[in-house]
PyMOL Python script that loads the backbone (N, CA, C, O; Angstrom):
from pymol import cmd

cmd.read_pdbstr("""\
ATOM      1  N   UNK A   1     -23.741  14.305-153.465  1.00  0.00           N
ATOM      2  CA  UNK A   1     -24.797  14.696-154.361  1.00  0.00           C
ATOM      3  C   UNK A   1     -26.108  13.991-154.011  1.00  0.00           C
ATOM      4  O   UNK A   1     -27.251  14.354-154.286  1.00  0.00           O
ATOM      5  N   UNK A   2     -25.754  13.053-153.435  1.00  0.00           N
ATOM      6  CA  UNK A   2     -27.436  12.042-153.090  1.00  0.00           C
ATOM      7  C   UNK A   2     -27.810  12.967-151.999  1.00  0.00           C
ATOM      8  O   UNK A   2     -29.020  13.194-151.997  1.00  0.00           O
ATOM      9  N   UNK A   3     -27.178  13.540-151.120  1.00  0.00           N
ATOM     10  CA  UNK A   3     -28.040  14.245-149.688  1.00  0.00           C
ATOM     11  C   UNK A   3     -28.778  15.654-150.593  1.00  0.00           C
ATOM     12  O   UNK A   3     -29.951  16.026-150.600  1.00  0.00           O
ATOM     13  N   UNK A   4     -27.724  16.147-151.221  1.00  0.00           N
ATOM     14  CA  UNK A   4     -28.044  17.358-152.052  1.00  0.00           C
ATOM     15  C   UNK A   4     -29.623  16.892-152.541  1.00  0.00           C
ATOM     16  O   UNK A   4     -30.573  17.483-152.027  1.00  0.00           O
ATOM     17  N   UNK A   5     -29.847  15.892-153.475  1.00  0.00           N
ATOM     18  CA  UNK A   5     -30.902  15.335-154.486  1.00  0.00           C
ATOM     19  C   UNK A   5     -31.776  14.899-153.135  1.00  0.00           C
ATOM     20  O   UNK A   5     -32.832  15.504-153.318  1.00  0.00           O
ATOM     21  N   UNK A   6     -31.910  14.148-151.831  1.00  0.00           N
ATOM     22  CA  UNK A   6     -32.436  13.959-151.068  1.00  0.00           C
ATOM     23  C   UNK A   6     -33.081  15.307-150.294  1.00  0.00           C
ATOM     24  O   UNK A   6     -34.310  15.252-150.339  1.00  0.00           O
ATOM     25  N   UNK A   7     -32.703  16.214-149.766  1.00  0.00           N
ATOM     26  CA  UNK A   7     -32.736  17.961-149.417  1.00  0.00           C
ATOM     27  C   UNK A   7     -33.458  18.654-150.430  1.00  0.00           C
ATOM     28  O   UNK A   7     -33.965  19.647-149.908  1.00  0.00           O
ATOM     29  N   UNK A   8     -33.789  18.568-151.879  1.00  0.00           N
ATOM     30  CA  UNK A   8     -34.510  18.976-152.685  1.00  0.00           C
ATOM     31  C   UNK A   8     -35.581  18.081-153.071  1.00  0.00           C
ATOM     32  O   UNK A   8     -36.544  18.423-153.758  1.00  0.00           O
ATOM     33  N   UNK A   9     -35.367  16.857-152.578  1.00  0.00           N
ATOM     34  CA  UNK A   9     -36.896  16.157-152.537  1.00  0.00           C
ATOM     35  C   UNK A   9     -38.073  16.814-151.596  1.00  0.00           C
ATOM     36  O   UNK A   9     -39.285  16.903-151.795  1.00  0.00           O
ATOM     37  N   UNK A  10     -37.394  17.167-150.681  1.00  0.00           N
ATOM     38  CA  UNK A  10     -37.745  17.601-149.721  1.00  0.00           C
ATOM     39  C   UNK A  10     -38.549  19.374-149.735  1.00  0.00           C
ATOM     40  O   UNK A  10     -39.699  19.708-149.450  1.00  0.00           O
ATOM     41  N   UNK A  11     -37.449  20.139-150.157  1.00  0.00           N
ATOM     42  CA  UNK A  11     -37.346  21.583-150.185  1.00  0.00           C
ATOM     43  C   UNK A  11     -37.491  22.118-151.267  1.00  0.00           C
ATOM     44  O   UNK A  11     -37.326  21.473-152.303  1.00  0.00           O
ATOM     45  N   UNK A  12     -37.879  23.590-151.274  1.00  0.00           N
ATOM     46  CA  UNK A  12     -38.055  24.492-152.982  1.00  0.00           C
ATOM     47  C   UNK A  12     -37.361  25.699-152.237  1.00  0.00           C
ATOM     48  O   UNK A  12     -37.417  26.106-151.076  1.00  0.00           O
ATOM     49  N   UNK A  13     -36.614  26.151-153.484  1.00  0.00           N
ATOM     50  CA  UNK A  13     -36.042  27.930-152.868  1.00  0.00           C
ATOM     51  C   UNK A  13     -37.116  28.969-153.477  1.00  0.00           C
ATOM     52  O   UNK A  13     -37.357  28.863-154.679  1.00  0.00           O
ATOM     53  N   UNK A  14     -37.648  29.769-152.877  1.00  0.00           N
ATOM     54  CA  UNK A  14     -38.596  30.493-153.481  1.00  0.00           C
ATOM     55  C   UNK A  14     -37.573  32.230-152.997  1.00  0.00           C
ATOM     56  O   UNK A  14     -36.520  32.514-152.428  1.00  0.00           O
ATOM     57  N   UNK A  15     -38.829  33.033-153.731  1.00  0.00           N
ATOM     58  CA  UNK A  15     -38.078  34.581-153.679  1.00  0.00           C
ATOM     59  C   UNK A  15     -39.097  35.003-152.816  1.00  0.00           C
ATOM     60  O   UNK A  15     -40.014  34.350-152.318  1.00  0.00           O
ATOM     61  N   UNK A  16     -38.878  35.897-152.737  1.00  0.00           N
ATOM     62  CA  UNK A  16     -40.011  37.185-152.195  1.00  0.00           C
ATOM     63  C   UNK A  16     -40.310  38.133-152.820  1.00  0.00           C
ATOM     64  O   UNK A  16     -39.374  38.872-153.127  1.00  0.00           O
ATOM     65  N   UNK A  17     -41.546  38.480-153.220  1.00  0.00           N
ATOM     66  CA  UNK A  17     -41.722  40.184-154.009  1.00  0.00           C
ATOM     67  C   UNK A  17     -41.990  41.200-152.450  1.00  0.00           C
ATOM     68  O   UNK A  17     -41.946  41.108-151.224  1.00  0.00           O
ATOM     69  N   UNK A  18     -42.255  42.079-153.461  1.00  0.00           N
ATOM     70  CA  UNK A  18     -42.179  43.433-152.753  1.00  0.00           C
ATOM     71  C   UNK A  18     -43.132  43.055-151.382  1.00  0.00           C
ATOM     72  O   UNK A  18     -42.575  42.948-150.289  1.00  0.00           O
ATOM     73  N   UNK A  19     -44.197  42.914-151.482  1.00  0.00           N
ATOM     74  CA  UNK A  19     -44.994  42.514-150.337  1.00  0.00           C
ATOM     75  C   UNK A  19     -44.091  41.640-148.970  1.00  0.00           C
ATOM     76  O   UNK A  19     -43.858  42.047-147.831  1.00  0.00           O
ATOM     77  N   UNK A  20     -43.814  40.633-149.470  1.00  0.00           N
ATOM     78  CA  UNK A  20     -42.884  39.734-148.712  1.00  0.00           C
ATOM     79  C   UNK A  20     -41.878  40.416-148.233  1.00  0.00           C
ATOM     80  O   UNK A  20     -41.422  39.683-147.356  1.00  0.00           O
ATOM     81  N   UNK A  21     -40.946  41.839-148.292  1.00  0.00           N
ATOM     82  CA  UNK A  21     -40.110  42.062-148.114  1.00  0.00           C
ATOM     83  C   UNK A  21     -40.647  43.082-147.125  1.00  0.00           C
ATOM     84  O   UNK A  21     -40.101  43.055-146.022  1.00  0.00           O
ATOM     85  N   UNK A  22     -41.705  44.063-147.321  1.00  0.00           N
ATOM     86  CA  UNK A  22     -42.518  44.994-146.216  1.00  0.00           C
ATOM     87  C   UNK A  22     -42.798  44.093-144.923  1.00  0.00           C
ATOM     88  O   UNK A  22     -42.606  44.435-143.756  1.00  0.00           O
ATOM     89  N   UNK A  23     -43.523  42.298-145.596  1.00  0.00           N
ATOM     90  CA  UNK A  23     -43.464  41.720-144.056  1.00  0.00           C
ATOM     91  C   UNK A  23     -42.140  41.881-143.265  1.00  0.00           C
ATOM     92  O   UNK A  23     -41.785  42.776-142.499  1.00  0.00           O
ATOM     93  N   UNK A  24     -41.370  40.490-143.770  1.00  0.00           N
ATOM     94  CA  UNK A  24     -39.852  40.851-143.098  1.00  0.00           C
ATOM     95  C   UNK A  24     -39.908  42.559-142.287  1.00  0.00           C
ATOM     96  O   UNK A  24     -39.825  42.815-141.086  1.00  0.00           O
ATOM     97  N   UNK A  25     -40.044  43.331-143.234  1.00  0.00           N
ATOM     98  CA  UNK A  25     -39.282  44.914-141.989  1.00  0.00           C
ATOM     99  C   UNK A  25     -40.657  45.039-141.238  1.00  0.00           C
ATOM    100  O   UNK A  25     -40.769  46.049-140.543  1.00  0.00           O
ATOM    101  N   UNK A  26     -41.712  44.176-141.270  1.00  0.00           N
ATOM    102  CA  UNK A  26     -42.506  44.492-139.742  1.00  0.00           C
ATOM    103  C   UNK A  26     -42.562  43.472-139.056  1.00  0.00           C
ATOM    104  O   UNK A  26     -43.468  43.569-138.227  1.00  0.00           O
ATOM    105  N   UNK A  27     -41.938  42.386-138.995  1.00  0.00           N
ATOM    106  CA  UNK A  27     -41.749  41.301-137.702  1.00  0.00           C
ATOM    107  C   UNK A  27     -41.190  41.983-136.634  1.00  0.00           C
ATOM    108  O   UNK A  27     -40.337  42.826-136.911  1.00  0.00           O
ATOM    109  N   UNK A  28     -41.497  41.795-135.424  1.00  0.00           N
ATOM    110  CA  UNK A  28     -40.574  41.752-134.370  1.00  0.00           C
ATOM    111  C   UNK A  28     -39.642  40.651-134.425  1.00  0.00           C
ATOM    112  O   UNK A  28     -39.723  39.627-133.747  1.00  0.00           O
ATOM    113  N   UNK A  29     -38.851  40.897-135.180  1.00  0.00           N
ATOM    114  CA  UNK A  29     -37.232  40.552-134.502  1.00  0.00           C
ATOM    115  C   UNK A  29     -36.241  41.080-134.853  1.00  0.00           C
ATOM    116  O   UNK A  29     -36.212  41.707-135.913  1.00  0.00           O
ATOM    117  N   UNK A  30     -35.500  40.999-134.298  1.00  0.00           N
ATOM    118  CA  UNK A  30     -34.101  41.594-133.902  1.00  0.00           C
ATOM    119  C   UNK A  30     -33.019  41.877-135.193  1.00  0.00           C
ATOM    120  O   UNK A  30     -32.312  42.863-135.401  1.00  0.00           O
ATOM    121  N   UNK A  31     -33.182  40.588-135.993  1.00  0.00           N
ATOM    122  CA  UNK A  31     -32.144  40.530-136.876  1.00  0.00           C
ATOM    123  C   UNK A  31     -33.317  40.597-138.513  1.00  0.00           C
ATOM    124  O   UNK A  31     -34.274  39.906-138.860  1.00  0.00           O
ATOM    125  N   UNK A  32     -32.706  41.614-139.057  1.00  0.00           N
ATOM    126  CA  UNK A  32     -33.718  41.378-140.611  1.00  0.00           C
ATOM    127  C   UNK A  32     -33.237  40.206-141.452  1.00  0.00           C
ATOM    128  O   UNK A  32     -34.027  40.179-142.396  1.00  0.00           O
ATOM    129  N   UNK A  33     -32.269  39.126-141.621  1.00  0.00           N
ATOM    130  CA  UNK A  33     -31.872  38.111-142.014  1.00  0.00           C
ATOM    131  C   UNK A  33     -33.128  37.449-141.777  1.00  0.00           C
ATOM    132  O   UNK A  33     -33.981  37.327-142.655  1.00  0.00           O
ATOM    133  N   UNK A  34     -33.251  37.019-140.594  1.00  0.00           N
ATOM    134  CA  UNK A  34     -33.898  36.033-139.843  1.00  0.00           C
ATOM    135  C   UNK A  34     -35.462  36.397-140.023  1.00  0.00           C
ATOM    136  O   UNK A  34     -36.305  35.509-139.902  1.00  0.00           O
ATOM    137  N   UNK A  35     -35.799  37.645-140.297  1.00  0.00           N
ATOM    138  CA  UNK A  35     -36.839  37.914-140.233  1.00  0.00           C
ATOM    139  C   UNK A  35     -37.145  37.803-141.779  1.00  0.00           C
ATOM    140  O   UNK A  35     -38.322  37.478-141.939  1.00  0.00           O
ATOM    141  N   UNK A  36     -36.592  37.938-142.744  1.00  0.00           N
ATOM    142  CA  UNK A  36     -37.124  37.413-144.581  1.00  0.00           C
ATOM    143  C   UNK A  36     -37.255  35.930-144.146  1.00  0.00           C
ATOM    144  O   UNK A  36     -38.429  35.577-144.259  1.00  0.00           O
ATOM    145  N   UNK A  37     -36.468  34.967-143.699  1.00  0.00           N
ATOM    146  CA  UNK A  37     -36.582  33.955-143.381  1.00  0.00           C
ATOM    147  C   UNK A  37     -38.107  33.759-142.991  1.00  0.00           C
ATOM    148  O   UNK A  37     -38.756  32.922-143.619  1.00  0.00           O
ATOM    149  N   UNK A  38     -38.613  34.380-142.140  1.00  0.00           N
ATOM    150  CA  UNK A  38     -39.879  33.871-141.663  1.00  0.00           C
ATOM    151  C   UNK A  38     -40.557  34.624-142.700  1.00  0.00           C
ATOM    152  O   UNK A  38     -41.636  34.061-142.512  1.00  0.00           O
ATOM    153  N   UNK A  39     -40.802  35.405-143.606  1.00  0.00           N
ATOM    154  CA  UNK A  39     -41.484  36.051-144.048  1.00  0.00           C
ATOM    155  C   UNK A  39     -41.610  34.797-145.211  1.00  0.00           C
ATOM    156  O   UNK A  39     -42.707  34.352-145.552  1.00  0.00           O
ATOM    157  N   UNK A  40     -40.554  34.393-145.659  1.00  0.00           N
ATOM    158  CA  UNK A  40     -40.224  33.479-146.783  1.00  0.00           C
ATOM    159  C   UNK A  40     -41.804  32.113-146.336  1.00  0.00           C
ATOM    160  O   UNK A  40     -42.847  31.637-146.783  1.00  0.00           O
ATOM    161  N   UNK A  41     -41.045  32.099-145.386  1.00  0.00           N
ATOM    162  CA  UNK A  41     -41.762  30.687-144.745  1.00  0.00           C
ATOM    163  C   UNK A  41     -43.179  30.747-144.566  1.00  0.00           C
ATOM    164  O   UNK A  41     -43.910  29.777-144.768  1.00  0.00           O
ATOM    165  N   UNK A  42     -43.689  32.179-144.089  1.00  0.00           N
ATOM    166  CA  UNK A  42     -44.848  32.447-144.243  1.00  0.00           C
ATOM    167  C   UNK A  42     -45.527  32.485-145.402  1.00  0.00           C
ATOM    168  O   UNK A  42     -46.579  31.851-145.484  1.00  0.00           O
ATOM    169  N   UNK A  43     -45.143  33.084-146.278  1.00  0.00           N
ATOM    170  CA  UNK A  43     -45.672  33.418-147.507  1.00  0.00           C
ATOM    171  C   UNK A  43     -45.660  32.461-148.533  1.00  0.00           C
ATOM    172  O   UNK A  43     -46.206  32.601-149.628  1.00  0.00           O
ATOM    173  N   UNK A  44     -45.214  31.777-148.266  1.00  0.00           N
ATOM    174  CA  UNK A  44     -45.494  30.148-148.993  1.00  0.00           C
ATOM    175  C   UNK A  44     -45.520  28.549-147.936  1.00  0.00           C
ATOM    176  O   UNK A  44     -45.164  27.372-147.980  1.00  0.00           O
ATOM    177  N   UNK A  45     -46.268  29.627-146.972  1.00  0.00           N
ATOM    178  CA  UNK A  45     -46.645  28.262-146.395  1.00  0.00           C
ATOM    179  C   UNK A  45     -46.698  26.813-145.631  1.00  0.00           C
ATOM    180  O   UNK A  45     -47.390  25.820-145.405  1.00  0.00           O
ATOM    181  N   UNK A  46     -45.058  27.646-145.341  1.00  0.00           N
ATOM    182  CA  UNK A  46     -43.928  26.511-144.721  1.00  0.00           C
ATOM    183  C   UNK A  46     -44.569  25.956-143.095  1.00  0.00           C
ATOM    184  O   UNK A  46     -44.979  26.798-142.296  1.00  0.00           O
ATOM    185  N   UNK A  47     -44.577  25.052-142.893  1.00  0.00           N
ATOM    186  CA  UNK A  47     -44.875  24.487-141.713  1.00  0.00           C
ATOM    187  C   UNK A  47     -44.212  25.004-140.504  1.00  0.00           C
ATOM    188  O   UNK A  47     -44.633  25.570-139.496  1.00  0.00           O
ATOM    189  N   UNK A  48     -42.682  24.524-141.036  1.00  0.00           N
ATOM    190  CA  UNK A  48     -41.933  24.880-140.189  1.00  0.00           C
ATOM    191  C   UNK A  48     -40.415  25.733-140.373  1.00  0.00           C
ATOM    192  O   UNK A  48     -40.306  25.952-141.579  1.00  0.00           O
ATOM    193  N   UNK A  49     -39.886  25.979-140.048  1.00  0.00           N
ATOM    194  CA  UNK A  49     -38.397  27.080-140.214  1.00  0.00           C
ATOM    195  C   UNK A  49     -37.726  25.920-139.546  1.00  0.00           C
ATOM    196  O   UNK A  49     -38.291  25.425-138.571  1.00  0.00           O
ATOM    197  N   UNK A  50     -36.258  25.290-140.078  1.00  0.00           N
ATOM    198  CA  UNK A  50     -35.318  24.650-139.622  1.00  0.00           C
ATOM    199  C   UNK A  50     -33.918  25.488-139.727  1.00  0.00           C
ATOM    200  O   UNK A  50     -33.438  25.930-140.771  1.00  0.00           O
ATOM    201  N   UNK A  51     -33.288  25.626-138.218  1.00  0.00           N
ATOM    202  CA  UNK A  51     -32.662  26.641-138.018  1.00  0.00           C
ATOM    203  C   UNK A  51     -31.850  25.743-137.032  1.00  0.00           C
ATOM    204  O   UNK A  51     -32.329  24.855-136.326  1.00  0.00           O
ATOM    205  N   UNK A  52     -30.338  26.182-137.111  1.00  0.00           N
ATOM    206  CA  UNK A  52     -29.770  26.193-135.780  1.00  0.00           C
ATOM    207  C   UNK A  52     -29.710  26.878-134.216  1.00  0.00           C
ATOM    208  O   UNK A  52     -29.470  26.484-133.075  1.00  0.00           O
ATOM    209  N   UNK A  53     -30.117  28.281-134.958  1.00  0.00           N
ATOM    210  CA  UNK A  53     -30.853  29.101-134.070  1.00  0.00           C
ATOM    211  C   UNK A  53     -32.147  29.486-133.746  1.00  0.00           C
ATOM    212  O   UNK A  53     -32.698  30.548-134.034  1.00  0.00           O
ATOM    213  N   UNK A  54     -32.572  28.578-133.150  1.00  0.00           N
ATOM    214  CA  UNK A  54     -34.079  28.272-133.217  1.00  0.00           C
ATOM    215  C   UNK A  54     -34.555  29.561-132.039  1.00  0.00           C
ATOM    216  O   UNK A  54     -35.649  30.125-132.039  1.00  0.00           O
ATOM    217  N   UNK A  55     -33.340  29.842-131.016  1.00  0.00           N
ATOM    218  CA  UNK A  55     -34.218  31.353-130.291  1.00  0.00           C
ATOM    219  C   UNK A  55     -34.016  32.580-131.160  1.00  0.00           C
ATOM    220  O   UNK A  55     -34.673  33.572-130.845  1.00  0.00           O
ATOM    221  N   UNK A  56     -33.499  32.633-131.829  1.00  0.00           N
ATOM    222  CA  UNK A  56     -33.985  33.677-133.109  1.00  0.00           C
ATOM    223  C   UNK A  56     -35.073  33.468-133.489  1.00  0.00           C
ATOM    224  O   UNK A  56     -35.720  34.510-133.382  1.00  0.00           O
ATOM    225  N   UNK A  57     -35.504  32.885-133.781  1.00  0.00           N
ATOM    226  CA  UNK A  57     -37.249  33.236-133.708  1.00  0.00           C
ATOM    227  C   UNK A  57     -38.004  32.686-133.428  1.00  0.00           C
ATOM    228  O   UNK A  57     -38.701  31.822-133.961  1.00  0.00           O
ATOM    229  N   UNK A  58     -37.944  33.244-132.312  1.00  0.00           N
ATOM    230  CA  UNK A  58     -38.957  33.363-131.123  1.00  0.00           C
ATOM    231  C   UNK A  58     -40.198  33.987-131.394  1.00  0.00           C
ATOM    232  O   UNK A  58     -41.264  33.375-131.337  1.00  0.00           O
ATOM    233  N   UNK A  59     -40.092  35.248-131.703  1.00  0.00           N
ATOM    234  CA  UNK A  59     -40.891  35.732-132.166  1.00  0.00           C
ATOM    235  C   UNK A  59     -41.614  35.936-134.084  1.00  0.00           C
ATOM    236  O   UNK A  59     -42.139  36.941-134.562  1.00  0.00           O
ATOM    237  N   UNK A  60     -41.422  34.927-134.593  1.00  0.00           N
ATOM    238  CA  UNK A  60     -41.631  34.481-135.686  1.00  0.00           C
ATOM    239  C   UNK A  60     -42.811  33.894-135.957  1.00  0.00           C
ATOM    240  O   UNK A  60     -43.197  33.039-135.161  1.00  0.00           O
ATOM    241  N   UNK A  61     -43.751  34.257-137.278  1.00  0.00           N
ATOM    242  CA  UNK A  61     -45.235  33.625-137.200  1.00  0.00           C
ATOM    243  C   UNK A  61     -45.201  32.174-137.397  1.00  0.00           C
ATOM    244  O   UNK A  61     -46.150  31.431-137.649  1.00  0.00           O
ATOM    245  N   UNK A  62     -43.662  31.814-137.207  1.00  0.00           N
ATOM    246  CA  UNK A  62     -43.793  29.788-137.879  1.00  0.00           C
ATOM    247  C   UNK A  62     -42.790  29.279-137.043  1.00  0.00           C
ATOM    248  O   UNK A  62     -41.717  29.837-136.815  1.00  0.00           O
ATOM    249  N   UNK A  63     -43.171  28.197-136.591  1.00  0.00           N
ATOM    250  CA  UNK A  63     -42.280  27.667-135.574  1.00  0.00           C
ATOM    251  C   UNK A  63     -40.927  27.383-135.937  1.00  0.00           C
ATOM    252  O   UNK A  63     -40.755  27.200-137.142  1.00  0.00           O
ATOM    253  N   UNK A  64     -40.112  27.316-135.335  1.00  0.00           N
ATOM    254  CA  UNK A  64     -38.531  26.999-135.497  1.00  0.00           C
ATOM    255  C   UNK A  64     -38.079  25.559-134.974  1.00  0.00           C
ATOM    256  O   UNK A  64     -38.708  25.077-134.033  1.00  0.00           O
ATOM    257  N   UNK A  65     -37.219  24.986-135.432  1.00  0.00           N
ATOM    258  CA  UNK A  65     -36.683  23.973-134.669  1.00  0.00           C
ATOM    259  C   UNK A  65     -35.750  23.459-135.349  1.00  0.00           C
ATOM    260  O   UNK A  65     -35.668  23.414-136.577  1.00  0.00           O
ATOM    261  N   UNK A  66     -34.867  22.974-134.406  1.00  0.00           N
ATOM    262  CA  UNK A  66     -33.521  22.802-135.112  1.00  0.00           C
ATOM    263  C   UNK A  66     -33.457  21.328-136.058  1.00  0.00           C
ATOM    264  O   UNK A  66     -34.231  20.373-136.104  1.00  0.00           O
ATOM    265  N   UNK A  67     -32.318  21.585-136.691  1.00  0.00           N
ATOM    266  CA  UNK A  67     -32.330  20.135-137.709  1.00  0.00           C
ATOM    267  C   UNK A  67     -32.359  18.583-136.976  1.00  0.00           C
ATOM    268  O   UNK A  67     -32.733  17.487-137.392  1.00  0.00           O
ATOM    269  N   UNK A  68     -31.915  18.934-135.990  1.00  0.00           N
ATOM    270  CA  UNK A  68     -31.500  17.574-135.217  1.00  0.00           C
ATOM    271  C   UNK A  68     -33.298  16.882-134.855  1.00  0.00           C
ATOM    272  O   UNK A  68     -33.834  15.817-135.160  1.00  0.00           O
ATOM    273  N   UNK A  69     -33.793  18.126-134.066  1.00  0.00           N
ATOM    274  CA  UNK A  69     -35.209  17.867-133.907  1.00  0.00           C
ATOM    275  C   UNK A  69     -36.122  17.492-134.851  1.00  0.00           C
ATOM    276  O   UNK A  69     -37.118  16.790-134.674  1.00  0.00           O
ATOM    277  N   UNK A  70     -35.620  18.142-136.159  1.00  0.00           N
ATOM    278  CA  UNK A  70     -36.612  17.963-137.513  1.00  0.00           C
ATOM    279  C   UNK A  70     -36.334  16.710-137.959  1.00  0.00           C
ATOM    280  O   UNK A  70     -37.370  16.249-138.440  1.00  0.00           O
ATOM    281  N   UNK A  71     -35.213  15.744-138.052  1.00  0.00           N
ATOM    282  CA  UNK A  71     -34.912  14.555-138.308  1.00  0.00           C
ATOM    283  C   UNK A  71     -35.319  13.532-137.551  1.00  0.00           C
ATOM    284  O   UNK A  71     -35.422  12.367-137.936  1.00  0.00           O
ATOM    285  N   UNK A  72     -35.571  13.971-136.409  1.00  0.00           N
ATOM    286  CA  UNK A  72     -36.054  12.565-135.330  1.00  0.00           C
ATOM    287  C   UNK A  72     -37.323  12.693-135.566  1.00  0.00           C
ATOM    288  O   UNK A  72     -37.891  11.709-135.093  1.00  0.00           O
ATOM    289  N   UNK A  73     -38.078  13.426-136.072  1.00  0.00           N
ATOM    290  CA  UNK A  73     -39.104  13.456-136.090  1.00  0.00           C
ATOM    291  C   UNK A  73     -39.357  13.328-137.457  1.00  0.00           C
ATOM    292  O   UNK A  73     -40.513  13.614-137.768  1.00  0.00           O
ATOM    293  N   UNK A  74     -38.581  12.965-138.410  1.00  0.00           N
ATOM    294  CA  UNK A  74     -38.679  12.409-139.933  1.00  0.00           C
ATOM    295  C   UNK A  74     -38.098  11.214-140.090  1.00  0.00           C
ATOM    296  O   UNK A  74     -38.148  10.650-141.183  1.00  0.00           O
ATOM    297  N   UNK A  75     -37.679  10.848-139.381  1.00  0.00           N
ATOM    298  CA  UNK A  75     -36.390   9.396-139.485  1.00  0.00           C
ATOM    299  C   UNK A  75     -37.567   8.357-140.280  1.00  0.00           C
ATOM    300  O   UNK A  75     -37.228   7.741-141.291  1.00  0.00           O
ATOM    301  N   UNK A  76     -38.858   8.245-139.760  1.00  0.00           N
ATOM    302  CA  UNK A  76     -39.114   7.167-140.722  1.00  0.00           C
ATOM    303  C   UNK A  76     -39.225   7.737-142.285  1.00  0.00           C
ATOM    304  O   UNK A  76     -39.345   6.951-143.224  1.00  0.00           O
ATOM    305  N   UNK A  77     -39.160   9.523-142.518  1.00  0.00           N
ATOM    306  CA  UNK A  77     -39.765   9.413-143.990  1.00  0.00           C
ATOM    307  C   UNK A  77     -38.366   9.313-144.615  1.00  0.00           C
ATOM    308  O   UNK A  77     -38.462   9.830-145.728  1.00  0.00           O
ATOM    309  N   UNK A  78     -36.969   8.838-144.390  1.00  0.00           N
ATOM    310  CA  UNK A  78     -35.962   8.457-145.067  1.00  0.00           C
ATOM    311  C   UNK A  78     -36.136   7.441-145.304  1.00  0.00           C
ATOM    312  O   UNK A  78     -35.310   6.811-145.964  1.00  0.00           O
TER     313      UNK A  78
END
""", "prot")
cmd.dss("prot")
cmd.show_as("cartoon", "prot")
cmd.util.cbc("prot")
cmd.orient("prot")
């Protein structure tokens, strides 16, 4: 429960309205999962997308990078 409470210090789950969901079906990519994902991320602003599959989007308006990468590069804000 502390990583849980630590992960929401961090993060917010947001929705998408209708707008947000027209983005998603005009990204170029491959998979529409992956593509609300970036739409999500876009539309409120997200810096970055943390993904295991970071070549899934590739073509995504917000950079990707995997968790491992996102932690070494946060280790001091723990």
């Amino acid at each position: 429960m502390d990583a849980v409470d630590r992960v929401l210090s961090f993060f917010e789950v947001r929705c998408l309205d209708k707008n947000g969901w027209r983005t998603a079906r005009g990204l170029p990519m491959a998979d529409f999962e992956d593509a609300v994902v970036a739409s999500l991320a876009l539309a409120f602003g997200a810096a970055l997308i943390i993904t295991r599959n970071v070549s899934d989007f590739k073509n995504a308006p917000i950079q990707a990078v995997s968790p491992a990468n996102f932690l070494s590069g946060q280790s001091a804000s723990f």
